[in-house]
C-alpha positions, 0 to 999 in steps of 0.5 A, a space after each residue: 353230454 356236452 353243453 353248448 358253451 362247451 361245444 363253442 369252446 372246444 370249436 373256439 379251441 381249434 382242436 381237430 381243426 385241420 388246414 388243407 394246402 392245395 398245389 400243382 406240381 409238374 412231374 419233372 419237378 415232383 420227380 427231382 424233389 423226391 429224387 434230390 431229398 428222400 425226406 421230402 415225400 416219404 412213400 414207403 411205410 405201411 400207411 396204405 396197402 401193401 398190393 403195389 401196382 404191376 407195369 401195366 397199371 403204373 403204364 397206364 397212369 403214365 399214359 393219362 397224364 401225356 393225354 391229359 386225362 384227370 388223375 387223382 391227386 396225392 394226400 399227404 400229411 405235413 410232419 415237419 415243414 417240406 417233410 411229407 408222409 403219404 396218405 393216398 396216392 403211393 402207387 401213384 407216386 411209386 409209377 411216376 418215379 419209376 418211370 422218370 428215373 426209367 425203370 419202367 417201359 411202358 406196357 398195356 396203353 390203351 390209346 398210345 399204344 405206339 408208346 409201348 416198351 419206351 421207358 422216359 428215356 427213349 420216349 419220343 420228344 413230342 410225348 415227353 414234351 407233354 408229359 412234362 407239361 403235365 402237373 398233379 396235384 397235391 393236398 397237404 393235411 396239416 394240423 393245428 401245432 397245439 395237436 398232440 400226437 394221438 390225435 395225429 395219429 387218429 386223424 391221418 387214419 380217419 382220412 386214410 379210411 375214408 378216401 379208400 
C-alpha cells in the first residue's frame, strides 16, 4: 500500500495526467482538413468497431446537423501535433466525408424527407447553407509528454471503454 507522500508525489508527477482540447469545427472545414492531409484525422484502424453504419444511418446524421439537432462529438487522441487518431465517433467522421465528397445520397430522413436521394452536390442551397452552418465538436486527449507508450496505450483503451 502506497503512503500519502507517495500518493502526493506520484499526483505531484503528473503521471497519467491528461489534457482535454475542446474545438468546434464547421463541417465544410473539418471536411477539407481531413480531404487536404490524410494524417491530420486518422479514421481508419482498428480502434472501434469494425460494424460501419449503412446509408440510411450516415443519412440521418446528416439530416441532424441541417436541423441542428446535437450530435455527439469526436474524441480524438493527439500523436503528434495536428496529427490525430479517433477514439469515438468514426462512423460519424466516416457519414460526413462521405457525404461532402458525394458519395452518399441521402436516404430514410425522418423529417426532411424532400432531401432524400441528393447527394451534397444537388442539395438545394437553402439546405446546404445550413448544413454548412453547422459545427461539431471535437475533444482532443492529449498526454502529459513524459507519458511513456505503454501508458498511451492503457489509457486510449480506458476512454475507448468506457465511452462505449
Amino acid at each position: 500500500m502506497m503512503t500519502n507522500d507517495e500518493i502526493n508525489a506520484k499526483y505531484e508527477s503528473g503521471l497519467n495526467r491528461l489534457v482535454q482540447e475542446l474545438d468546434r469545427v464547421k463541417l465544410p472545414i473539418l471536411f477539407e482538413n481531413i480531404r487536404s492531409n490524410p494524417n491530420y484525422i486518422m479514421i481508419d484502424g482498428d480502434s472501434q468497431s469494425a460494424l460501419d453504419w449503412n446509408d440510411i444511418k450516415k443519412s440521418q446524421l446528416i439530416e441532424s446537423f441541417i436541423l441542428n439537432l446535437p450530435v455527439m462529438p469526436i474524441i480524438l487522441y493527439e500523436m503528434s501535433y495536428h496529427t490525430y487518431k479517433v477514439i469515438d465517433g468514426k462512423q460519424r467522421l466516416k457519414a460526413i466525408l462521405d457525404f461532402y465528397s458525394n458519395q452518399l445520397a441521402l436516404s430514410g430522413l425522418e423529417i426532411k424527407t424532400e432531401l432524400n436521394r441528393c447527394t451534397y452536390a444537388n442539395l438545394p442551397v437553402h439546405a446546404q447553407k445550413d448544413l454548412d452552418r453547422r459545427s461539431l465538436s471535437l475533444i482532443s486527449i492529449i498526454p502529459s509528454e513524459d507519458a511513456k507508450p505503454d501508458e498511451i496505450a492503457k489509457l486510449i483503451e480506458i476512454i475507448a471503454n468506457r465511452l462505449n
